[in-house]
N, CA, C and O atoms as a GROMACS GRO file, in nm:
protein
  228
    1UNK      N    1  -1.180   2.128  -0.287
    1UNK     CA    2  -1.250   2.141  -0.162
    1UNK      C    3  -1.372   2.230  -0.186
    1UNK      O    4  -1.354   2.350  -0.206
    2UNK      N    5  -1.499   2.177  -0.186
    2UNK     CA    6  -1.583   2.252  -0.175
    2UNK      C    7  -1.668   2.324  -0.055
    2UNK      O    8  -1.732   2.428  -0.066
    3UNK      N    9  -1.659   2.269   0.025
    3UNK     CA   10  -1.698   2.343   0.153
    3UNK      C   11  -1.585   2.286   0.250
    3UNK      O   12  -1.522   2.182   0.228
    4UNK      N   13  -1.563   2.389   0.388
    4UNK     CA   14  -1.476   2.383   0.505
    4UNK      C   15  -1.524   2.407   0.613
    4UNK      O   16  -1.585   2.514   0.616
    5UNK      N   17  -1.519   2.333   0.734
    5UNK     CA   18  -1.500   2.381   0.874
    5UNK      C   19  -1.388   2.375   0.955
    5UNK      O   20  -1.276   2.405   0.915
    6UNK      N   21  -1.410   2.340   1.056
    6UNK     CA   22  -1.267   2.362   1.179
    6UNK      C   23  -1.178   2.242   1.161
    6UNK      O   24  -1.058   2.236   1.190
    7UNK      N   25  -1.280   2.115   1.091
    7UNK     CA   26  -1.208   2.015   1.120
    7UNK      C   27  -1.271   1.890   0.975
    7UNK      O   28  -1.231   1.780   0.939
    8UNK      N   29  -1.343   1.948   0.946
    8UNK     CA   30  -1.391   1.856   0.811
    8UNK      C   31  -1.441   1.910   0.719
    8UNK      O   32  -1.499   2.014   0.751
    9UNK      N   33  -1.445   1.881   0.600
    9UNK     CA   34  -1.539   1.976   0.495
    9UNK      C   35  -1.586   1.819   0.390
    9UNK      O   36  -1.586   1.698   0.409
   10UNK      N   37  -1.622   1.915   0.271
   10UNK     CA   38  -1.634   1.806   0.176
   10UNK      C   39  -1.560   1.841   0.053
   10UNK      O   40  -1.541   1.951   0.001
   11UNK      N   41  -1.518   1.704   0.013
   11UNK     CA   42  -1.440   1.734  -0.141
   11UNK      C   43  -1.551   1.682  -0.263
   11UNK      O   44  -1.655   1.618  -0.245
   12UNK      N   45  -1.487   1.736  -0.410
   12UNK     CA   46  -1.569   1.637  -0.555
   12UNK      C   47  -1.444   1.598  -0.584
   12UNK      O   48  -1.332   1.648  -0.584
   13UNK      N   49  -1.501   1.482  -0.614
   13UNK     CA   50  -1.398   1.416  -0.735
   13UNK      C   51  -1.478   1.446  -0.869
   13UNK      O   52  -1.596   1.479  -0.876
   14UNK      N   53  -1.409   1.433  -0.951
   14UNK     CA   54  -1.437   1.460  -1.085
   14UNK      C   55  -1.448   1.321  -1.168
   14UNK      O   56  -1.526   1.315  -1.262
   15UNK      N   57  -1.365   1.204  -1.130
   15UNK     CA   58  -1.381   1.110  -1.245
   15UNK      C   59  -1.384   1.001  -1.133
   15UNK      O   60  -1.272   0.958  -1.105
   16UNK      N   61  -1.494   0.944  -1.059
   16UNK     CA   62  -1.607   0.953  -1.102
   16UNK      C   63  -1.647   1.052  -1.052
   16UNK      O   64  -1.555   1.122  -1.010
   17UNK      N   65  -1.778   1.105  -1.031
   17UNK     CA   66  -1.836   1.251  -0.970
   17UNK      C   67  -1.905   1.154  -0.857
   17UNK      O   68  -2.001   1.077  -0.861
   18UNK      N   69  -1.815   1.191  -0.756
   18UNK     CA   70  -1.846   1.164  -0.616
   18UNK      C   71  -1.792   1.313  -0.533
   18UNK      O   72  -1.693   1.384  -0.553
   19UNK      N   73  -1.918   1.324  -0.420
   19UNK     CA   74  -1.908   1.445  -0.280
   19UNK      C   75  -1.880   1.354  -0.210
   19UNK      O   76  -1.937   1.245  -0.210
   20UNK      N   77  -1.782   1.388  -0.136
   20UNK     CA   78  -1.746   1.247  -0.006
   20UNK      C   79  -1.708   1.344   0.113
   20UNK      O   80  -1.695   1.460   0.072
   21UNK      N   81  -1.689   1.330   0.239
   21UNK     CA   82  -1.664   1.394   0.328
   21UNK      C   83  -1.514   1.398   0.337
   21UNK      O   84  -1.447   1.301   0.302
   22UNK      N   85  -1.458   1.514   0.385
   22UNK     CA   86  -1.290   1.528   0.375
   22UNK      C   87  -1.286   1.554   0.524
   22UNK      O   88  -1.367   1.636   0.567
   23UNK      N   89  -1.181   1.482   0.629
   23UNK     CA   90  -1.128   1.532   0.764
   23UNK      C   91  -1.000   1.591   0.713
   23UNK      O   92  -0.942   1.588   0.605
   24UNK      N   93  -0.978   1.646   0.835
   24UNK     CA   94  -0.852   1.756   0.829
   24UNK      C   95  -0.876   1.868   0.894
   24UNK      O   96  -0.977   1.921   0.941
   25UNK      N   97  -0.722   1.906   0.884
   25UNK     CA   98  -0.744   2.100   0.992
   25UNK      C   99  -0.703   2.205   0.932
   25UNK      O  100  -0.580   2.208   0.939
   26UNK      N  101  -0.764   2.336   0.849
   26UNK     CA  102  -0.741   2.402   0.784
   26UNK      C  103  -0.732   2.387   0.629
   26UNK      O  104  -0.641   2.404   0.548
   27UNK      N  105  -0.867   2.347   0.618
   27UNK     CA  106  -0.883   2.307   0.463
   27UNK      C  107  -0.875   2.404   0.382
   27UNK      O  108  -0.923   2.512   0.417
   28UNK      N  109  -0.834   2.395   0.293
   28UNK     CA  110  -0.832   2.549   0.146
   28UNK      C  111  -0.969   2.520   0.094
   28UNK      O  112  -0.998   2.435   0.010
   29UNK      N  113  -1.014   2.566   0.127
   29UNK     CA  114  -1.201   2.604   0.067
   29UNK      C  115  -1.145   2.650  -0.077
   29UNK      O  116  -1.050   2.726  -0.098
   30UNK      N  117  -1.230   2.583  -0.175
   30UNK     CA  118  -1.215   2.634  -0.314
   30UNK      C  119  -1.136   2.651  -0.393
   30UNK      O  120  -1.130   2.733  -0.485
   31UNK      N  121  -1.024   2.519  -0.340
   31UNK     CA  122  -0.910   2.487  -0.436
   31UNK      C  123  -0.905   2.316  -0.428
   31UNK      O  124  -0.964   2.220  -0.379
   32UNK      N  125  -0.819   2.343  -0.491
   32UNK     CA  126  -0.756   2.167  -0.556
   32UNK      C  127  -0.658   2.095  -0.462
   32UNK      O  128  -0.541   2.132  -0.463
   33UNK      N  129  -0.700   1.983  -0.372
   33UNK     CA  130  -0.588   1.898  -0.306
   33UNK      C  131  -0.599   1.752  -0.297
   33UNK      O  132  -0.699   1.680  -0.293
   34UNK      N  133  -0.492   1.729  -0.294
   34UNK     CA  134  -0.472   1.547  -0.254
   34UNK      C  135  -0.508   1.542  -0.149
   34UNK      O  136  -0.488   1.627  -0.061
   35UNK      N  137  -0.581   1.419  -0.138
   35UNK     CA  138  -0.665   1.369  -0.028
   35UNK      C  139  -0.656   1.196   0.003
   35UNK      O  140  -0.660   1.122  -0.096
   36UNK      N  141  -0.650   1.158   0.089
   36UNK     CA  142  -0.619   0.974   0.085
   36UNK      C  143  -0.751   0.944   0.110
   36UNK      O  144  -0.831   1.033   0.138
   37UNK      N  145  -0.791   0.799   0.102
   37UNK     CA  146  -0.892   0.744   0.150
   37UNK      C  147  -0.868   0.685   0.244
   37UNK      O  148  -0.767   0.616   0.256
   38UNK      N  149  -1.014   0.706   0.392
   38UNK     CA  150  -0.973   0.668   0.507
   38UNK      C  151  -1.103   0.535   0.556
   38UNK      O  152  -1.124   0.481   0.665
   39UNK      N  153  -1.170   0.517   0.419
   39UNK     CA  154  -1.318   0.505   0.532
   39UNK      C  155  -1.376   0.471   0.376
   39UNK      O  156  -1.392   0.551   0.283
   40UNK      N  157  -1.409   0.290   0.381
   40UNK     CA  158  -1.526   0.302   0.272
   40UNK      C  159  -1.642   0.210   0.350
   40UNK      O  160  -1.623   0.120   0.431
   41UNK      N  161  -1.752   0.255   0.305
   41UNK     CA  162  -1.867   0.177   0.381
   41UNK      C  163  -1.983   0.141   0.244
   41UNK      O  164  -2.086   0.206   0.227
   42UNK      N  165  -1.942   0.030   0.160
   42UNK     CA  166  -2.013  -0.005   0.029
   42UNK      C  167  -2.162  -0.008   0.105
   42UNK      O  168  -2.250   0.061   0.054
   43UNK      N  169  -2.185  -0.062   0.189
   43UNK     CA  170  -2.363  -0.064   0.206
   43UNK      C  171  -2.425   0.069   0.271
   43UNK      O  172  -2.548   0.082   0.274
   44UNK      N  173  -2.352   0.153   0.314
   44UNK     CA  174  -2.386   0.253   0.369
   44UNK      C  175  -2.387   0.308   0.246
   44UNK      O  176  -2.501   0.332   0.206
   45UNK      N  177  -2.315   0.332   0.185
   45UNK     CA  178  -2.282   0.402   0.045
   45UNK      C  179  -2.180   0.557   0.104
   45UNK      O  180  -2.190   0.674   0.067
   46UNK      N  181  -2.088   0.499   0.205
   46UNK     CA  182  -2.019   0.637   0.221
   46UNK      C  183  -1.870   0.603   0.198
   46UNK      O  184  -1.822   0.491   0.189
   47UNK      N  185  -1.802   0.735   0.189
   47UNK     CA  186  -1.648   0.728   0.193
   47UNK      C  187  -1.604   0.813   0.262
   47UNK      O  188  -1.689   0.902   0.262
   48UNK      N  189  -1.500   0.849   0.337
   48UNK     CA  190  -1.462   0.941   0.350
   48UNK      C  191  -1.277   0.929   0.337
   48UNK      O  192  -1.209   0.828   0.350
   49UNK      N  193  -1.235   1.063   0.308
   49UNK     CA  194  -1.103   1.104   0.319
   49UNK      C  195  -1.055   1.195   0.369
   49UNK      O  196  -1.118   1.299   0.385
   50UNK      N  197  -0.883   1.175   0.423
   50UNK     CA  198  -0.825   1.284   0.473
   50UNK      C  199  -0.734   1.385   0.402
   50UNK      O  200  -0.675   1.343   0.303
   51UNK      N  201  -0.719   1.482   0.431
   51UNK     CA  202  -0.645   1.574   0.410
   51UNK      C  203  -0.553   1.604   0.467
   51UNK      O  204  -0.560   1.657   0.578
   52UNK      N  205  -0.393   1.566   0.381
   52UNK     CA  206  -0.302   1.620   0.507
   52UNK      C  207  -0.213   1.734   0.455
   52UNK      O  208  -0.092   1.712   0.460
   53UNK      N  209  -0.254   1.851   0.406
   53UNK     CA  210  -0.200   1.939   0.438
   53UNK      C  211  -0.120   2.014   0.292
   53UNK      O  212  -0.052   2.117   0.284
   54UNK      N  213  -0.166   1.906   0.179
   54UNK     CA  214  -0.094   1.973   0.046
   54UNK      C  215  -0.217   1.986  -0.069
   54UNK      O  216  -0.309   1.916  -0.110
   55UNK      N  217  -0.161   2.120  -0.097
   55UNK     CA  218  -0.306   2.249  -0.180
   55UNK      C  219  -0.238   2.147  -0.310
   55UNK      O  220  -0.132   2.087  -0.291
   56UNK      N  221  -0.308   2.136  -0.435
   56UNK     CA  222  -0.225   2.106  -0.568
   56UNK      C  223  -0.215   2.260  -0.686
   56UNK      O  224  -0.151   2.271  -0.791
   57UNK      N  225  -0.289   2.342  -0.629
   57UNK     CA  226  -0.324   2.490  -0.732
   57UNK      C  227  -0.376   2.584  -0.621
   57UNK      O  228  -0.412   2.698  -0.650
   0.00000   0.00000   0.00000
C-alpha cells in the first residue's frame, strides 16, 4: 500500500509494475496486502482493486 485515505488509496504491484487504485476501509499505509481485482477498463487503461482486510507483513 502506498498511499491511504478513509476509503481508497493506491497499491504497486511489482511483477508487472503497475499503481492501480485500491478501495477499502482502513488501509495499512506502507505495508504488504492481498488485494482482488474489481474493475478492468483495457481502453481506459485502468484497474482497480479491493482490499478486504488482510496485511501479508
Amino acid at each position: 500500500m502506498v498511499r491511504a485515505d478513509a476509503k481508497e488509496g493506491e497499491i504497486m504491484l511489482t511483477s508487472p509494475p503497475i499503481v492501480a487504485k485500491c478501495q477499502g476501509v482502513d488501509l495499512p499505509e506502507g505495508r504488504e496486502i492481498s488485494v482482488r481485482l474489481v474493475e478492468v477498463d483495457s481502453s481506459g487503461r485502468r484497474i482497480v482493486f479491493a482490499y478486504d482486510g488482510v496485511a501479508t507483513t
